[in-house]
N, C-alpha and C positions, 0 to 999 in steps of 0.2 A: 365436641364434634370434630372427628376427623377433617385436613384438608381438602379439598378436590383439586386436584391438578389437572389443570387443562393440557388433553391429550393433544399434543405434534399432526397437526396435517398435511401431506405431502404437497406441497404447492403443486400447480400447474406445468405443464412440457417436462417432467425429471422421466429423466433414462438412469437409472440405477440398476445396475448389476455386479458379478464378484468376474475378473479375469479370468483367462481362462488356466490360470494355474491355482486355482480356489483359492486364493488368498488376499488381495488390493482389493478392494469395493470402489467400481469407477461410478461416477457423476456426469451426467451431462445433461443440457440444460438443449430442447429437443422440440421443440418449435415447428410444425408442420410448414415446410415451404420456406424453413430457414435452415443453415450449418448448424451442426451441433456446436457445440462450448461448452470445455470441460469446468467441472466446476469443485472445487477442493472440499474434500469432506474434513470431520466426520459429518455427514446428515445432520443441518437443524443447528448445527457449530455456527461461530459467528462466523468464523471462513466461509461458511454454506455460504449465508446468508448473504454476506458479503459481494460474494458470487454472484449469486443468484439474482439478486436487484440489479448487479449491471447488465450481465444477459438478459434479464426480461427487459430493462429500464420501465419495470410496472410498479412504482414505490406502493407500497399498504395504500387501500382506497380508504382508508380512516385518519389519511392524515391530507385528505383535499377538505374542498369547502364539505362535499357531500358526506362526508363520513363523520365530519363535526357534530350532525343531528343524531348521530346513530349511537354515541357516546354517551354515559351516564357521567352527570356534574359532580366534579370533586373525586373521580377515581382518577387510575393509574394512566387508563386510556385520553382520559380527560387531557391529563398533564401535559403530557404526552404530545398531544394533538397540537397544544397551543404552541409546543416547543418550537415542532416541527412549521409552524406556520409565522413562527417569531421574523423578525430581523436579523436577531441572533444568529438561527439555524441556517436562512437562506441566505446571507451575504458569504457564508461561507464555502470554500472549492467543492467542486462537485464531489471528487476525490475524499474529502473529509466527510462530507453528508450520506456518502456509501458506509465509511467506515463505521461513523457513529450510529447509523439504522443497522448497522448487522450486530452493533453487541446490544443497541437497547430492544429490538426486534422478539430475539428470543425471552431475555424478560419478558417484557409486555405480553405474549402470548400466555406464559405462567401466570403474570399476576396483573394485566392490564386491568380487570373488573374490581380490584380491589381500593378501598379509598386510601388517598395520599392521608388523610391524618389518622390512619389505626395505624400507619406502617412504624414499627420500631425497630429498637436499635439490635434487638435480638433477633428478629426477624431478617435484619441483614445481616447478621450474622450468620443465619442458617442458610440464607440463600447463597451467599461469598463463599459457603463452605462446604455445599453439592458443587460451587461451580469450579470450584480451585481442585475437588476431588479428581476432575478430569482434565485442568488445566489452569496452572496458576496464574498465566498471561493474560487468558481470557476473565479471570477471577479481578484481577488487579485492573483493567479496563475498565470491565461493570464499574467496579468499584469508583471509580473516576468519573462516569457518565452519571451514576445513581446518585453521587456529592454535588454533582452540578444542576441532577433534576430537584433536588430537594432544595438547593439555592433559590430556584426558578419559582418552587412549592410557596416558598415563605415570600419571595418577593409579589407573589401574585394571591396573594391569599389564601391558600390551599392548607397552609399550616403555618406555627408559631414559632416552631423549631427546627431544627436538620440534627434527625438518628444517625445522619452516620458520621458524626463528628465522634464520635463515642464505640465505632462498630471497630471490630477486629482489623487491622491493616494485611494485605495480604503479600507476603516476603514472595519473589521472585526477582529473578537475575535474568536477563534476558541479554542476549549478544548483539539483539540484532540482526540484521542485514550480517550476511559474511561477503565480505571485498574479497574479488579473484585476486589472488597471486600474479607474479607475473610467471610463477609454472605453469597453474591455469591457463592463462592467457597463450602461453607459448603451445602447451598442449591443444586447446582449441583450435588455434592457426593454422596446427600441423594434421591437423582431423579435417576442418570444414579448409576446403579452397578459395583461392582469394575472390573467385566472383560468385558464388554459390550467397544467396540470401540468407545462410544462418550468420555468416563471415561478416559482410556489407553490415549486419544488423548492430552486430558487435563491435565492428570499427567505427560507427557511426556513433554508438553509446562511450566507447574511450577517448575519442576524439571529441566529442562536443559535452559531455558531464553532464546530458540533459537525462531528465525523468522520462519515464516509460510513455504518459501522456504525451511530452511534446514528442518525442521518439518518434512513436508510430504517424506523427501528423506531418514532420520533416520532407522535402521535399524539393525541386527544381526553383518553384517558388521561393524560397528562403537563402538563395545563393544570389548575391550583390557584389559584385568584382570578388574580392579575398576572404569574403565573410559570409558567414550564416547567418542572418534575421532574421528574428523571430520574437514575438510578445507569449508571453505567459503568465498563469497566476500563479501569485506566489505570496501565503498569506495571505487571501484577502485581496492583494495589491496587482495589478494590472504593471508588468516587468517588461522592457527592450530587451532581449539578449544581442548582441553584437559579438558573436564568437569568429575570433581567425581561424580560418582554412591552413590549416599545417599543412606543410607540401607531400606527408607522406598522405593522408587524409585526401587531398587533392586528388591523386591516383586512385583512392577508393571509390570516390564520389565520379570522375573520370569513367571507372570501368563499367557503371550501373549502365547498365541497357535503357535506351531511350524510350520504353514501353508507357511507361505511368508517369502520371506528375507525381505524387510520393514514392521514396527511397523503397520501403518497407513497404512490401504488399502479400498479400496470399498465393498461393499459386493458380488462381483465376482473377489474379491481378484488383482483387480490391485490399481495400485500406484495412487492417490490421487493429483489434478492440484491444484495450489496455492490460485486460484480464488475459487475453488471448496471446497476446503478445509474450507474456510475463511467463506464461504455460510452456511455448515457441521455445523462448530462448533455455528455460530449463530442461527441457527433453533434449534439445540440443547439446549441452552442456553434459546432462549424463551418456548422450550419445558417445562423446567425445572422450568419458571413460573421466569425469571432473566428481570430484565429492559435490556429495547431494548440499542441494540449498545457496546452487549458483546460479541468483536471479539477475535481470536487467537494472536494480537498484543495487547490487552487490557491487555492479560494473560502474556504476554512480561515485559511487564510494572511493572504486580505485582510480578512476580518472581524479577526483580531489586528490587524493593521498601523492598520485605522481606530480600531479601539478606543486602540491606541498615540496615535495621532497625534490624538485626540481627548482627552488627555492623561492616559489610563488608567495606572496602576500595574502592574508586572510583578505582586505579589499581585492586584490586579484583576482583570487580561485572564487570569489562572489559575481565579480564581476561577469567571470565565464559560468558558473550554475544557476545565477537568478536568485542564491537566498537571499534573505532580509536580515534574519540575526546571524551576528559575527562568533557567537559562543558558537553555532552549529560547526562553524568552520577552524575554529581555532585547535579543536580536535585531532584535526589532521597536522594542522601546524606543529603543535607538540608530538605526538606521534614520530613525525617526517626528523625535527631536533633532535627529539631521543637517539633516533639514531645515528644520523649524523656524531652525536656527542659518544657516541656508543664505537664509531670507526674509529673516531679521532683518539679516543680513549687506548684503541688497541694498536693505533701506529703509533703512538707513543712507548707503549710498553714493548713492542718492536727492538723502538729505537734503540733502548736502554735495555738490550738483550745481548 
């Protein structure tokens, strides 16, 4: 007997249409009595979905107490449910529990009614390999979250085994984030003026190395004589940041108009959403004539890298971003060396010219 595939239903408040040059298909998330908020396609992609949980902030009602009884025992749904309800799931940043319900989401809609002990190892193969057909990144995620539900499977009784110890691995290369340049940067500068909010948003990201989350929460409140204070999570772990005020930094923070207690706000002066922010600074970015894929964590990036190549300490450049592991940051470190070794290498052959 043939499969059934459970058909996609458009969630609730989506504004979906094609530009007006018939070609982008916009998204937005369309809430009567609320701003729209753009939301990244394709439609039903874990980006959607991704999306889309934080503009609504409405998680799946089958993963509360109520939706536990609505669930059949020993499927996919099941699993699922307890994850989401685990210690596990909830001790972790809110930021990861978005991302981890937009790639397991779309699964579970296709096979949440299925029981965890028929599922095999060809079966995740077939599934790894519709989803790599349109996206290897998204492919290789699944893959990662599906190894961890089936851990979860055996440790709770569900099953004896984990299929995907045994399941195809899915090859992709992925860059990453891309760090602005400092031609980017200089070209921005010379686009956006120095007191205009897209500029302020951006001195604020190179100057302090903070993520988009604390970003948009930054504020009057967090300035203590020569420093920025502020707690975040980071792993799990509840972080002091203690960043110095650079003097040019100082001027930035200086020229803000005294309207709002946050830095970053919209232009009817509220606080600025994570997702919304991220969208902000990218249109901004292509406004200013920058290749595509120059996000608020790109600029993350490049604030490590200068601090690196300014000849920061991996404890140092920690100290100012908040991580917790030192391999994240050693990256830059090497990086920032390479080059250094790389000038030194060519004044020398200079020399001996």
């Amino acid at each position: 007997m043939a499969k059934q595939r459970v058909k996609y239903k458009r969630p609730k408040y989506l504004h979906v249409f094609t530009d007006r040059h018939g070609k982008n298909e916009r998204i937005y998330f369309n809430r009567p009595g609320q701003r729209k908020i753009a939301i990244r396609g394709p439609e039903n992609s874990p980006a959607f979905w991704e999306d889309y949980l934080a503009a609504s902030n409405d998680m799946p009602k089958v993963a509360t107490g109520a939706g536990v009884s609505k669930t059949v025992s020993g499927t996919i749904n099941a699993l699922i449910v307890q994850y989401y309800e685990s210690a596990g799931f909830i001790s972790k940043a809110e930021a990861t529990k978005r991302n981890y319900k937009s790639i397991i989401e779309p699964f579970r809609k296709d096979h949440g009614d299925k029981r965890v002990s028929t599922l095999q190892t060809h079966n995740i193969d077939k599934i790894l390999g519709e989803v790599a057909a349109k996206s290897t990144a998204q492919a290789k995620n699944l893959r990662k979250r599906l190894s961890m539900l089936m851990q979860l499977a055996i440790k709770w009784k569900y099953r004896t085994d984990n299929p995907i110890l045994n399941a195809d691995r899915v090859q992709h290369k992925s860059k990453g984030y891309q760090p602005w340049t400092e031609d980017d940067i200089e070209v921005f500068r010379n686009h956006w003026g120095d007191e205009t909010p897209q500029r302020v948003a951006v001195e604020i990201l190179l100057y302090t190395g903070l993520r988009r989350s604390d970003a948009v929460k930054i504020g009057r409140q967090h300035i203590q004589g020569d420093f920025i204070v502020m707690t975040t999570q980071k792993s799990g772990h509840t972080v002091e940041l203690n960043i110095p005020i650079h003097a040019d930094f100082r001027k930035v923070l200086d020229g803000i108009a005294k309207k709002h207690l946050n830095f970053i706000v919209t232009a009817y002066g509220a606080a600025r959403s994570e997702k919304a922010f991220t969208n902000w600074i990218i249109e901004a970015a292509r406004k200013a004539g920058l290749p595509p894929h120059r996000s608020p964590h790109g600029l993350r990036k490049s604030a490590m890298t200068m601090l690196a190549e300014a000849g920061c300490s991996a404890m140092e450049i920690m100290a100012i971003t908040g991580h917790q592991d030192i391999k994240e940051i050693e990256t830059y470190i090497a990086k920032a060396n390479q080059k250094k070794m790389a000038q030194n290498a060519i004044k020398k052959l200079k020399a001996i010219a």
